[in-house]
PyMOL Python script that loads the backbone (N, CA, C, O; Angstrom):
from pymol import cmd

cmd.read_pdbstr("""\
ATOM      1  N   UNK A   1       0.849  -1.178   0.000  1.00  0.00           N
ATOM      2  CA  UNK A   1       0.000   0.000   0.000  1.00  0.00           C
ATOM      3  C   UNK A   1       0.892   1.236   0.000  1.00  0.00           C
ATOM      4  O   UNK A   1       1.419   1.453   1.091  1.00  0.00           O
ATOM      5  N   UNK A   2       1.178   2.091  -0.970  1.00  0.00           N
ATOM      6  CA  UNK A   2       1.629   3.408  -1.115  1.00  0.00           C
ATOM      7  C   UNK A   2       0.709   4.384  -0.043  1.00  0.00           C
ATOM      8  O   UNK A   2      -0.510   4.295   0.104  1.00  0.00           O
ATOM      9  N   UNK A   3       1.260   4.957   0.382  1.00  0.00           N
ATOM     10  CA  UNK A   3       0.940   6.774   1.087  1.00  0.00           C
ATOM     11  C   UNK A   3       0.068   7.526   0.133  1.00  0.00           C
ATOM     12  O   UNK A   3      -0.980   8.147   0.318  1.00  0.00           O
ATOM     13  N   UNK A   4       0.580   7.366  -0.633  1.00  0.00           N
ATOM     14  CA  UNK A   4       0.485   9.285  -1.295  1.00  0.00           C
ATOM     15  C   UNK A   4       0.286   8.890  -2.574  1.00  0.00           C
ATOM     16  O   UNK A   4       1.306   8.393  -3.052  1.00  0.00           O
ATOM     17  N   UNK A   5      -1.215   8.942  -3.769  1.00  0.00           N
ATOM     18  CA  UNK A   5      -1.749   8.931  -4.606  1.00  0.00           C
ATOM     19  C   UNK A   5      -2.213   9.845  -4.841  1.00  0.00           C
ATOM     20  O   UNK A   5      -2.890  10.549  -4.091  1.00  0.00           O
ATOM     21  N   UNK A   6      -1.845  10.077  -6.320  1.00  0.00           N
ATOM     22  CA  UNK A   6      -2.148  11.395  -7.004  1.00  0.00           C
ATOM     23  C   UNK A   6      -3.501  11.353  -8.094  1.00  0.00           C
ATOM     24  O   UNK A   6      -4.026  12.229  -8.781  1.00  0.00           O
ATOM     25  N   UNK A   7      -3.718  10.247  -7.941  1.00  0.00           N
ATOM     26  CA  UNK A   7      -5.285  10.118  -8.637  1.00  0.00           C
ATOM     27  C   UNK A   7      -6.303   9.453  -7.993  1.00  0.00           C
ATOM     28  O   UNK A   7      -6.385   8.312  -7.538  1.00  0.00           O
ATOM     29  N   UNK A   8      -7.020  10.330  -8.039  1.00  0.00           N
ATOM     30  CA  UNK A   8      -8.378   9.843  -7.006  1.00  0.00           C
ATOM     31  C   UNK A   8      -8.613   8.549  -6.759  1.00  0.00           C
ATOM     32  O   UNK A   8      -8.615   7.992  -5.661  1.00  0.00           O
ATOM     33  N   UNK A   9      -8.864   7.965  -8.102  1.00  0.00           N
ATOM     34  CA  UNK A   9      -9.492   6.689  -8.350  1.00  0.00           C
ATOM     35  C   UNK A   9      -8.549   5.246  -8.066  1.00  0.00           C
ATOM     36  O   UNK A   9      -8.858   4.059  -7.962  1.00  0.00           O
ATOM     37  N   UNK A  10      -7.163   6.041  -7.996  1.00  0.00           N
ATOM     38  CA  UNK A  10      -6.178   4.920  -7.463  1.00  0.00           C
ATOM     39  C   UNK A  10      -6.424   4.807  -5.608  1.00  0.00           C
ATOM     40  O   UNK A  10      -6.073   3.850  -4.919  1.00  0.00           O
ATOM     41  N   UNK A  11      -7.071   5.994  -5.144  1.00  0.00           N
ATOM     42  CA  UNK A  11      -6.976   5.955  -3.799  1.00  0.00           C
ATOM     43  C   UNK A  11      -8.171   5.466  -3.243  1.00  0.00           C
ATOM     44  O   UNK A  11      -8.225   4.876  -2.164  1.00  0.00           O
ATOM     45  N   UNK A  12      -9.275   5.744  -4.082  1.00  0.00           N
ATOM     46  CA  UNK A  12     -10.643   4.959  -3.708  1.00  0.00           C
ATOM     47  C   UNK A  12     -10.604   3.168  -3.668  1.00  0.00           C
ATOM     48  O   UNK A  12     -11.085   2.314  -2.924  1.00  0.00           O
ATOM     49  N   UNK A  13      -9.634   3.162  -5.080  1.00  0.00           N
ATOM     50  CA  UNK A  13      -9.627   1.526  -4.932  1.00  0.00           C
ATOM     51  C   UNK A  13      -8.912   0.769  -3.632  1.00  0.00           C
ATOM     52  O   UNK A  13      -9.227  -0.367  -3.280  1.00  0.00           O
ATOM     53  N   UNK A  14      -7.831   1.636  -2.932  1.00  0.00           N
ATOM     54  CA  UNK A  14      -7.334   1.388  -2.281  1.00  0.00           C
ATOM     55  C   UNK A  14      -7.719   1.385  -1.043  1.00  0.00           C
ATOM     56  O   UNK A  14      -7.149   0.628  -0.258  1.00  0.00           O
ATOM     57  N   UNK A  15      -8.724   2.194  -0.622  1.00  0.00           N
ATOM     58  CA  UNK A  15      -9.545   2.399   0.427  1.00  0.00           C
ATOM     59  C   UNK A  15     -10.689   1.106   0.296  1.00  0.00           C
ATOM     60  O   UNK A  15     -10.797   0.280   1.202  1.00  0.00           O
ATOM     61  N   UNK A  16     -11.201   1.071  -0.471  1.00  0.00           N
ATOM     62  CA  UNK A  16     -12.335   0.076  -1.132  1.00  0.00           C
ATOM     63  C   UNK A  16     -11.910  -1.570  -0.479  1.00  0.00           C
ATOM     64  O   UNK A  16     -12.675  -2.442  -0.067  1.00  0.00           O
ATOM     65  N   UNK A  17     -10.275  -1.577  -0.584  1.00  0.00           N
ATOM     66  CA  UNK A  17      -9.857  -2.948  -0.693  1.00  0.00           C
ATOM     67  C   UNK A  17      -9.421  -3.114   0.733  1.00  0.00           C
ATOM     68  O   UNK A  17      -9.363  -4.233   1.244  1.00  0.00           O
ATOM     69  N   UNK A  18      -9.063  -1.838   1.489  1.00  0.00           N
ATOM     70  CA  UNK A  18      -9.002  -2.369   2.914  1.00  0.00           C
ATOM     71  C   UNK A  18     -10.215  -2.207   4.060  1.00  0.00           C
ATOM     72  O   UNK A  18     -10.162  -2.668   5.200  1.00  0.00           O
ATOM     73  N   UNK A  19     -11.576  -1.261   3.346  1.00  0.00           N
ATOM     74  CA  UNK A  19     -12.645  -2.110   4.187  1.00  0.00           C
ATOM     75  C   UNK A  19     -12.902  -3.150   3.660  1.00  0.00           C
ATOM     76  O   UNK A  19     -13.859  -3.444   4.376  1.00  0.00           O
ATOM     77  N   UNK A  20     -12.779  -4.395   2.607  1.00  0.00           N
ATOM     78  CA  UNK A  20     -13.138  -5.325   1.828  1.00  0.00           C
ATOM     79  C   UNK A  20     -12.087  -6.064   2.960  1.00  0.00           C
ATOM     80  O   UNK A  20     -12.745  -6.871   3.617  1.00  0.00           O
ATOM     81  N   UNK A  21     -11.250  -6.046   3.210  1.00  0.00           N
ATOM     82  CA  UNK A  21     -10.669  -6.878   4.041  1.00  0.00           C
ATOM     83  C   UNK A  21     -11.161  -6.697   5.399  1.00  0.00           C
ATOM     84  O   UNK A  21     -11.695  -7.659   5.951  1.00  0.00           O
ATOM     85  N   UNK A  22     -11.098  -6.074   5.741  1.00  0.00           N
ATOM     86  CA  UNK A  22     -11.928  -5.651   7.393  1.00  0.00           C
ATOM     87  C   UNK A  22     -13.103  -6.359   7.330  1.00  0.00           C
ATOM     88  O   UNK A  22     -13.010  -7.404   7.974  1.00  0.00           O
ATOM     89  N   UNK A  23     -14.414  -6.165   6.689  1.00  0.00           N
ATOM     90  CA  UNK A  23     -15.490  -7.055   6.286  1.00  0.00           C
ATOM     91  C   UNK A  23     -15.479  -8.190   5.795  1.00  0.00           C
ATOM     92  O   UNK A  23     -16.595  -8.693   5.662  1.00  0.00           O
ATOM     93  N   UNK A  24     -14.427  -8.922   5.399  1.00  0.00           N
ATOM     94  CA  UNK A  24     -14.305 -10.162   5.560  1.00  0.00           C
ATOM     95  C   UNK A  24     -13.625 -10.767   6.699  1.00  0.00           C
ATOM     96  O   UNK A  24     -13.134 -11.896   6.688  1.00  0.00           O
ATOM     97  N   UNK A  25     -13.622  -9.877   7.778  1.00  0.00           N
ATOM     98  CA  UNK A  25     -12.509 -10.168   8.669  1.00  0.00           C
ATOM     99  C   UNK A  25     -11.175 -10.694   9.181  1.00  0.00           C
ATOM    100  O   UNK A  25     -10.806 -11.224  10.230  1.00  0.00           O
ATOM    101  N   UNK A  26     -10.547 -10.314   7.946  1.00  0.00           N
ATOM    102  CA  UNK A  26      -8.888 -10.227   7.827  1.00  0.00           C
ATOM    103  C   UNK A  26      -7.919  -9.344   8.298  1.00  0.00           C
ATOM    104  O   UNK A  26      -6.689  -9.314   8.298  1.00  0.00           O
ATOM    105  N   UNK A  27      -9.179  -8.353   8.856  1.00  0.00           N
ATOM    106  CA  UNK A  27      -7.889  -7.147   9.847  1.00  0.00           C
ATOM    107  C   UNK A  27      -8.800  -6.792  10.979  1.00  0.00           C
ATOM    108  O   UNK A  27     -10.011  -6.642  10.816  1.00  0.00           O
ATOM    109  N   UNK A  28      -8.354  -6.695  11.825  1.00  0.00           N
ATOM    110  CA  UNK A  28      -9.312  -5.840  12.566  1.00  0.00           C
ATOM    111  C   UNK A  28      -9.874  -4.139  12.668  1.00  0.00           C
ATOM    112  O   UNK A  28      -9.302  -3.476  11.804  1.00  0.00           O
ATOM    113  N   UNK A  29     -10.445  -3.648  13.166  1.00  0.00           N
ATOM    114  CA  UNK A  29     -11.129  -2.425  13.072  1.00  0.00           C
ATOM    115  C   UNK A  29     -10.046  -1.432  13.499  1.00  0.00           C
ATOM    116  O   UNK A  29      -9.808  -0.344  12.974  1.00  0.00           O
ATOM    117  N   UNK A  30      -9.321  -2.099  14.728  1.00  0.00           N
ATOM    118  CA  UNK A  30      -8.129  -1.063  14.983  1.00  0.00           C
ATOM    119  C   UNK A  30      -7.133  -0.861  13.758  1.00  0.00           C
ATOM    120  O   UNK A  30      -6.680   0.253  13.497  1.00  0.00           O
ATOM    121  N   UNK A  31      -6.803  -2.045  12.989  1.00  0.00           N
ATOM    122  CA  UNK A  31      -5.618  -1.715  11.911  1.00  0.00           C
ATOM    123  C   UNK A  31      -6.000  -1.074  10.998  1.00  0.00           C
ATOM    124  O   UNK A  31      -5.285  -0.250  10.427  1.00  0.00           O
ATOM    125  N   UNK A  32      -7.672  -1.424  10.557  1.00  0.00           N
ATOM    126  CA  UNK A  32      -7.910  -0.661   9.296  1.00  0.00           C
ATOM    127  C   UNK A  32      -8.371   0.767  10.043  1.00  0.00           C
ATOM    128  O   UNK A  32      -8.577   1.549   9.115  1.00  0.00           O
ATOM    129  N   UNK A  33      -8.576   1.323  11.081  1.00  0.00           N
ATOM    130  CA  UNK A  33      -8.185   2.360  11.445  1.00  0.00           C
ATOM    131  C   UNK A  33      -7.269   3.303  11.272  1.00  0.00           C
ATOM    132  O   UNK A  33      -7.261   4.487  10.936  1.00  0.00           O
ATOM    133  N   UNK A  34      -6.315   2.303  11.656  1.00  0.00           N
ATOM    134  CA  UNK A  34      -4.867   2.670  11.425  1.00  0.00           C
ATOM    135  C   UNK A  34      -4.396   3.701   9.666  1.00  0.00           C
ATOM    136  O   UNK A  34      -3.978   4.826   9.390  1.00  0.00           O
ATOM    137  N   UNK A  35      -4.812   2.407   8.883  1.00  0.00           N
ATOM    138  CA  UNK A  35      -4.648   2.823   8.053  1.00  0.00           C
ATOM    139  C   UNK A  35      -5.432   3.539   7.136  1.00  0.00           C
ATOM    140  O   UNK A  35      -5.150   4.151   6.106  1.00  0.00           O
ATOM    141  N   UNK A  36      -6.254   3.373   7.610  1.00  0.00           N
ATOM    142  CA  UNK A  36      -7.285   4.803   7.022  1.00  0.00           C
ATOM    143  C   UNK A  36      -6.834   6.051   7.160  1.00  0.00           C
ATOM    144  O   UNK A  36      -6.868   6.826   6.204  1.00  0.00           O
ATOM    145  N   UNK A  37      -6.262   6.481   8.590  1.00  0.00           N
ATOM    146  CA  UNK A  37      -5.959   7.771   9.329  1.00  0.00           C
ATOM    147  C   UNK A  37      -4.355   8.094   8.445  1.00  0.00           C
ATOM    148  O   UNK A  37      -3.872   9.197   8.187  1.00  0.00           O
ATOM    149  N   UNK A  38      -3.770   6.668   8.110  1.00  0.00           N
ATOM    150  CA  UNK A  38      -2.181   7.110   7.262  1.00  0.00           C
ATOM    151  C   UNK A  38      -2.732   7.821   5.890  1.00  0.00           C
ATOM    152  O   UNK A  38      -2.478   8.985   5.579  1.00  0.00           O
ATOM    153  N   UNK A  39      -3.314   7.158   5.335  1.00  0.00           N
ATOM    154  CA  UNK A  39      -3.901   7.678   4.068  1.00  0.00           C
ATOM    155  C   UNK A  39      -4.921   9.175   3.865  1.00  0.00           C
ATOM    156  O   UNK A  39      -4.958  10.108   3.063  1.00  0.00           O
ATOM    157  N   UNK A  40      -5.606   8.794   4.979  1.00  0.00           N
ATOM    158  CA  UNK A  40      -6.294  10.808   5.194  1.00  0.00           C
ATOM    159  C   UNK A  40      -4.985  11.513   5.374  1.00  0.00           C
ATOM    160  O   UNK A  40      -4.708  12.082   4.318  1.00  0.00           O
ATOM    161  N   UNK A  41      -3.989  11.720   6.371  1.00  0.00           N
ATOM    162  CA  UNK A  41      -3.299  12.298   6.475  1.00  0.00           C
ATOM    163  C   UNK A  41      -1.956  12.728   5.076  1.00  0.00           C
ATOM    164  O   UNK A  41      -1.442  13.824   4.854  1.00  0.00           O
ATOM    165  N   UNK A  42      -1.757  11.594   4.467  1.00  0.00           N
ATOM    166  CA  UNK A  42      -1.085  11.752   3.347  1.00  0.00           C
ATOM    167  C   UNK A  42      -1.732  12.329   1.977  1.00  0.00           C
ATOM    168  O   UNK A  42      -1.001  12.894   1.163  1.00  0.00           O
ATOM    169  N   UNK A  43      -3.063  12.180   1.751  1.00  0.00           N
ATOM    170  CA  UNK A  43      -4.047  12.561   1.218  1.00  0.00           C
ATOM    171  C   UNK A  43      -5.094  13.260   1.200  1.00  0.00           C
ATOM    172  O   UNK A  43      -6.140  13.042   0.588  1.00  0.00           O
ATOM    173  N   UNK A  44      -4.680  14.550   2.222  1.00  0.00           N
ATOM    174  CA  UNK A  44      -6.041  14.844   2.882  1.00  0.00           C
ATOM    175  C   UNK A  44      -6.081  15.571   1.789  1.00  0.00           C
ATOM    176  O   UNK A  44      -6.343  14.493   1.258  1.00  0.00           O
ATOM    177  N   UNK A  45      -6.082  16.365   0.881  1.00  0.00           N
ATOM    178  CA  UNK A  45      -7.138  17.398   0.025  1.00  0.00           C
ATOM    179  C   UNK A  45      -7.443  16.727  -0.755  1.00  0.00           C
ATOM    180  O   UNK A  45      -8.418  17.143  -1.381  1.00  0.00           O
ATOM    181  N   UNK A  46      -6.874  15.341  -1.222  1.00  0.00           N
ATOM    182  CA  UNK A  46      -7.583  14.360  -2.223  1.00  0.00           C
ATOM    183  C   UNK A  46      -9.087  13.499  -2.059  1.00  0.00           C
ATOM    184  O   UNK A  46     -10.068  13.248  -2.759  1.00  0.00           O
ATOM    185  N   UNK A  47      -8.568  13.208  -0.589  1.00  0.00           N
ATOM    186  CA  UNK A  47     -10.352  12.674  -0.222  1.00  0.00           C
ATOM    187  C   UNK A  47     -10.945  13.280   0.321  1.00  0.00           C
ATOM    188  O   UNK A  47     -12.116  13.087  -0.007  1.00  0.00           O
ATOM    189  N   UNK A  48     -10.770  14.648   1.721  1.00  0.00           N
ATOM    190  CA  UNK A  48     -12.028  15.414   1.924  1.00  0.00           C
ATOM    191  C   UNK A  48     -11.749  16.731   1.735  1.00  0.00           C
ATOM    192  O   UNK A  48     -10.876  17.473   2.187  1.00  0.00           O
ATOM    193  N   UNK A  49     -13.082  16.952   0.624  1.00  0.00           N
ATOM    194  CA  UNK A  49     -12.798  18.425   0.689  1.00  0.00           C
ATOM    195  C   UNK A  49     -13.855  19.316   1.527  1.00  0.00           C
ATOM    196  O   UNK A  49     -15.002  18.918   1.730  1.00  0.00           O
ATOM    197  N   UNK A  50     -13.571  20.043   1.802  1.00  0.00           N
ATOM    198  CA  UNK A  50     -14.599  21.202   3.066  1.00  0.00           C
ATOM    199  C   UNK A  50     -15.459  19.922   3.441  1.00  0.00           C
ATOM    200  O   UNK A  50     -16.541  19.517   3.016  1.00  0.00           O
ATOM    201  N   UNK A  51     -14.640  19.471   4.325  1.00  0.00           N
ATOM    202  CA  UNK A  51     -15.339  18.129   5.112  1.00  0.00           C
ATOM    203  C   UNK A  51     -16.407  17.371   4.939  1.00  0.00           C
ATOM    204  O   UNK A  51     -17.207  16.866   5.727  1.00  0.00           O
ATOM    205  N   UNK A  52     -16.251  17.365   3.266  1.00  0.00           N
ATOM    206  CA  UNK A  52     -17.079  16.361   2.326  1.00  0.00           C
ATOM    207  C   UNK A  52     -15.731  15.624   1.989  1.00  0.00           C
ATOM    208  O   UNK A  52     -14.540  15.928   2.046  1.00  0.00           O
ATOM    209  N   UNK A  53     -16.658  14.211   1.508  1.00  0.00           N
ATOM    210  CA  UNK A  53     -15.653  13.042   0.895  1.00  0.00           C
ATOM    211  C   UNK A  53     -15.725  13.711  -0.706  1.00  0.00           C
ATOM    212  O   UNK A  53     -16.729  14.327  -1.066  1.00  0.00           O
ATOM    213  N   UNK A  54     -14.694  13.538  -1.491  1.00  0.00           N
ATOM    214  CA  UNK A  54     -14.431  13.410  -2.825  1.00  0.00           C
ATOM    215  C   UNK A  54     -15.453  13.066  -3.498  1.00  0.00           C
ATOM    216  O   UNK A  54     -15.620  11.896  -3.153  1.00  0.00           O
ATOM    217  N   UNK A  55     -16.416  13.376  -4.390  1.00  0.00           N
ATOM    218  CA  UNK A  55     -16.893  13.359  -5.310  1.00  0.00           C
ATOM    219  C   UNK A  55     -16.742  11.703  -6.129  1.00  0.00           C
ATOM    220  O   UNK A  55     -17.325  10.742  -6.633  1.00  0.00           O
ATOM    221  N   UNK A  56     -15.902  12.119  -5.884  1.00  0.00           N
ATOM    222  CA  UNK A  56     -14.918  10.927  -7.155  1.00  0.00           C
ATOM    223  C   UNK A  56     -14.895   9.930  -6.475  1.00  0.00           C
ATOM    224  O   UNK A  56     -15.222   8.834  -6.930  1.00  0.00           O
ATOM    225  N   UNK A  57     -14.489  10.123  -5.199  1.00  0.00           N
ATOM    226  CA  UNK A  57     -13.851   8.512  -4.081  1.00  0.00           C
ATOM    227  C   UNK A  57     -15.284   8.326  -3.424  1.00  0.00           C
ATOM    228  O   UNK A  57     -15.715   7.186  -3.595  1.00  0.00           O
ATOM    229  N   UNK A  58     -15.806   8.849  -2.983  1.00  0.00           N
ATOM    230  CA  UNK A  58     -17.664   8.712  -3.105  1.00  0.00           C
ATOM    231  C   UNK A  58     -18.040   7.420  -4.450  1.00  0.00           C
ATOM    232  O   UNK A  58     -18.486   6.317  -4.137  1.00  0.00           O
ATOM    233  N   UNK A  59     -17.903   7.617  -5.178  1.00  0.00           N
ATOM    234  CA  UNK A  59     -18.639   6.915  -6.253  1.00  0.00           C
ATOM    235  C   UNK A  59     -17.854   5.624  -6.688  1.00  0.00           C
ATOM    236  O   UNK A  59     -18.520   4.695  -7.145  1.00  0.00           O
ATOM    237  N   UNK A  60     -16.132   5.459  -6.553  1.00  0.00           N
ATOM    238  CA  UNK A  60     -16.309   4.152  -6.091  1.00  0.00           C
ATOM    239  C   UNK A  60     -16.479   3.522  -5.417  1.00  0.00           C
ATOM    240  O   UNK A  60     -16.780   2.343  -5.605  1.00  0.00           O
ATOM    241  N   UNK A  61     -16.337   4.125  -4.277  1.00  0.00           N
ATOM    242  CA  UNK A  61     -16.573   2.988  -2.623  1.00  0.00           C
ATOM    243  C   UNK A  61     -17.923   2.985  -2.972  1.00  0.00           C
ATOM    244  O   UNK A  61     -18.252   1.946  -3.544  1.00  0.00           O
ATOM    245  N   UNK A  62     -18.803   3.792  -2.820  1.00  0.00           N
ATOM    246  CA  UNK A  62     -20.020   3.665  -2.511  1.00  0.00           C
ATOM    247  C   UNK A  62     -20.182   3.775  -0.896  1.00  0.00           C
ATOM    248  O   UNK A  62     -19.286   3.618  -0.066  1.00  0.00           O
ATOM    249  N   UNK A  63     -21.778   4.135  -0.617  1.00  0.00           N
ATOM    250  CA  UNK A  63     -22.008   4.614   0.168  1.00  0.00           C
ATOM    251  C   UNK A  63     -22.098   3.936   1.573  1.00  0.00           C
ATOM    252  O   UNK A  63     -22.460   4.542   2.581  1.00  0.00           O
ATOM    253  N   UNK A  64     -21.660   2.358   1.539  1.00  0.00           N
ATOM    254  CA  UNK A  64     -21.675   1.438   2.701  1.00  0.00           C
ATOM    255  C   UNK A  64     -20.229   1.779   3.404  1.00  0.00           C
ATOM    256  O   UNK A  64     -20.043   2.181   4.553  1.00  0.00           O
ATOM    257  N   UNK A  65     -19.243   1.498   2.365  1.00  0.00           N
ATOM    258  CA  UNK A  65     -18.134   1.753   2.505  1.00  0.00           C
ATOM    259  C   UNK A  65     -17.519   3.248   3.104  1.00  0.00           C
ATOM    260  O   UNK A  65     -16.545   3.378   3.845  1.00  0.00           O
ATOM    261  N   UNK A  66     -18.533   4.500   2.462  1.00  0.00           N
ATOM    262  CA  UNK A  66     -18.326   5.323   2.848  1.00  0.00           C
ATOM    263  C   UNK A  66     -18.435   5.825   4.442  1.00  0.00           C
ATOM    264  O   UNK A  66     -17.866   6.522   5.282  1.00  0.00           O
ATOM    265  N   UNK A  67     -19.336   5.146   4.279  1.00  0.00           N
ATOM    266  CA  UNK A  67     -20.094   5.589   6.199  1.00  0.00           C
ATOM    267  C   UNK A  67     -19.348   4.818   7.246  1.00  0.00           C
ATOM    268  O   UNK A  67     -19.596   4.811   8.451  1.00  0.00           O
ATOM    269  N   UNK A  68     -18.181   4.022   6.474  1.00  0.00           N
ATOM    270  CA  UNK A  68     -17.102   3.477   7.680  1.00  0.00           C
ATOM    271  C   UNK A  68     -16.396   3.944   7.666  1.00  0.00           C
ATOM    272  O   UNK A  68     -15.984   3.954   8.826  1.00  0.00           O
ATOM    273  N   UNK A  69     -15.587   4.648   6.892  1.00  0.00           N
ATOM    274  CA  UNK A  69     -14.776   5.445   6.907  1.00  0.00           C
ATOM    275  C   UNK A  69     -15.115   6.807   7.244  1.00  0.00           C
ATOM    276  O   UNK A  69     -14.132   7.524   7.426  1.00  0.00           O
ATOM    277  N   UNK A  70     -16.548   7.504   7.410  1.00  0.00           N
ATOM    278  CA  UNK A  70     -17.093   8.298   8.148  1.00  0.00           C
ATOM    279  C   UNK A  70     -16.571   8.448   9.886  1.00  0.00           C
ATOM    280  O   UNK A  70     -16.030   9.247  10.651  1.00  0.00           O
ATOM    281  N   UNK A  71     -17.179   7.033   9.847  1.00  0.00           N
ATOM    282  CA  UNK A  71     -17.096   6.891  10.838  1.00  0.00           C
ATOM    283  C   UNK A  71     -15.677   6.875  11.805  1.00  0.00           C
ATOM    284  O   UNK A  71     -15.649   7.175  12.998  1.00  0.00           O
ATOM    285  N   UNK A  72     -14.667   6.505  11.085  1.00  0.00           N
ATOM    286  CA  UNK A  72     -13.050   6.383  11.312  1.00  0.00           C
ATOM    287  C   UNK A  72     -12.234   7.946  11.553  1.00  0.00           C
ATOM    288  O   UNK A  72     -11.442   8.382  12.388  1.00  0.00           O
ATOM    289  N   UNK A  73     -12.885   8.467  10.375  1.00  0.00           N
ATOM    290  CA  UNK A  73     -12.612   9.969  10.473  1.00  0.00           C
ATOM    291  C   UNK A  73     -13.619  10.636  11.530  1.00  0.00           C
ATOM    292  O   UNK A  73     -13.105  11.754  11.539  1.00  0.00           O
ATOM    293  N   UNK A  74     -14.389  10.707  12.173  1.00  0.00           N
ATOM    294  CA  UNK A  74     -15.193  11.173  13.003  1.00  0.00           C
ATOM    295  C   UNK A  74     -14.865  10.729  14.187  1.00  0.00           C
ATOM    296  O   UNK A  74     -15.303  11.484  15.056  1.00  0.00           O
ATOM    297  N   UNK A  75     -14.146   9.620  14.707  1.00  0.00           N
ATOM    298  CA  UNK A  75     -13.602   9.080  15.687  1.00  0.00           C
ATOM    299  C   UNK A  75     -12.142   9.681  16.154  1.00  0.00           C
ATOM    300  O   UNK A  75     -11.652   9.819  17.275  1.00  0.00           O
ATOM    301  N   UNK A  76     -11.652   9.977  14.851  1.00  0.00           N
ATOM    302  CA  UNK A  76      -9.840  10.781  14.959  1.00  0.00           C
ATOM    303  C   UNK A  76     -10.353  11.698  15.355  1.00  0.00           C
ATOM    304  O   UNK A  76     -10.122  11.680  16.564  1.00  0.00           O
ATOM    305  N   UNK A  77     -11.075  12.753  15.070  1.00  0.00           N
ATOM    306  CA  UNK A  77     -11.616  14.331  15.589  1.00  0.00           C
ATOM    307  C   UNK A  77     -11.514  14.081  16.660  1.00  0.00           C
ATOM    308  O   UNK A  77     -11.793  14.918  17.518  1.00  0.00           O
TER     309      UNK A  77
END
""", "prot")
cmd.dss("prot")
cmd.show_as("cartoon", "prot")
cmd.util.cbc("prot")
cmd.orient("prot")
């Protein structure tokens, strides 16, 4: 898993594939925590902008996916 993606759609897939592992229960909630918070931080104007998700990274995760990672980022605050 790279940090720092410069195209949206490389970072959605990448997000996509580690709640896909969490929901199959291959990581736990703390790691994919973890790495959610590396990737906001390395990426933050790519996925939220004025504390909306991306447009773009919105529409591949979709909106199940989204509301966990809502939730991940709402927990770091």
């Amino acid at each position: 898993m790279r940090k720092v993606y410069k195209n949206p759609k490389e970072l959605a897939t990448c997000v996509k594939d580690l709640v896909d592992v969490y929901l199959d229960e291959l990581i736990s909630y703390e790691d994919l925590e973890k790495k959610v918070i590396i990737l906001l931080e390395s990426n933050d104007t790519r996925f939220y902008k004025d504390g909306k998700m991306s447009s773009k990274i919105f529409n591949v995760i979709g909106s199940e996916y989204a509301e966990i990672v809502d939730k991940i980022v709402k927990n770091q605050a």
